[in-house]
N, C-alpha and C positions, 0 to 999 in steps of 0.2 A: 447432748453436745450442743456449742451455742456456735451458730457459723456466722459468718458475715459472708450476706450474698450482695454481691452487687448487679446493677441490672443497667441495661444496657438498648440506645435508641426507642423501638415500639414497644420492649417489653417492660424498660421504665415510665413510657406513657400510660400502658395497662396498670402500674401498679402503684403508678403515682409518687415513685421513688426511687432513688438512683442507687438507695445503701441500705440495709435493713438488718438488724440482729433477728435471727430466726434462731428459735429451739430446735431441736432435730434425735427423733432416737431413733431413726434406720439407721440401716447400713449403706445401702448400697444407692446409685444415683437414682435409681427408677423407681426408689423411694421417697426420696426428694421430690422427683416431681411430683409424685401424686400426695403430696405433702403441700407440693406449691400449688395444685389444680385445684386442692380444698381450700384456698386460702384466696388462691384469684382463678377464677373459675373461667375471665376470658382467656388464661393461659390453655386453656385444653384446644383451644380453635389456632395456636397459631404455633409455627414452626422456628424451634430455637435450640439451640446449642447449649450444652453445660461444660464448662473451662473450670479444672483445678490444678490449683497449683500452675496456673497458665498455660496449661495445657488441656485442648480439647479431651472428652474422657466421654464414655459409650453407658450406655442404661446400665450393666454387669459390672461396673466399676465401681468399687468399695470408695466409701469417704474418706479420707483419710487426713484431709486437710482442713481449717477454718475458715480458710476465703474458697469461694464459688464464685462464677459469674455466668448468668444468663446474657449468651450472644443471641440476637436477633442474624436472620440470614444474611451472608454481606456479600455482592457482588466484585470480582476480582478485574482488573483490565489490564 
């Protein structure tokens, strides 16, 4: 499956890009990451969220959509 991830503040600094067509044949999110930790390997050192369908979504959560986005931590006030 061919996803469009986008990425988002320190995690688009890591990766040198704000948009990216990525191939993918997991399933599930915690596939992904370790899909994306072989691809950018400073992704394993830092703390980020995965949004589909814009909506935050947990490691157990089936793919089911084409856009993804890596959220960096955000502080709320």
């Amino acid at each position: 499956m061919r996803l469009t991830i986008k990425y988002f503040g320190q995690i688009a600094e890591i990766t040198q890009c704000s948009e990216e067509e990525f191939e993918f044949s997991g399933m599930k999110v915690s596939d992904l990451r370790e899909a994306l930790f072989l691809k950018y390997s400073k992704l394993t050192n830092k703390d980020f969220q995965i949004a589909q369908n814009q909506e935050l979504v947990s490691n157990e959560t089936e793919i089911t959509a084409t856009e993804i986005a890596l959220l960096p931590p955000f502080a709320g006030g």
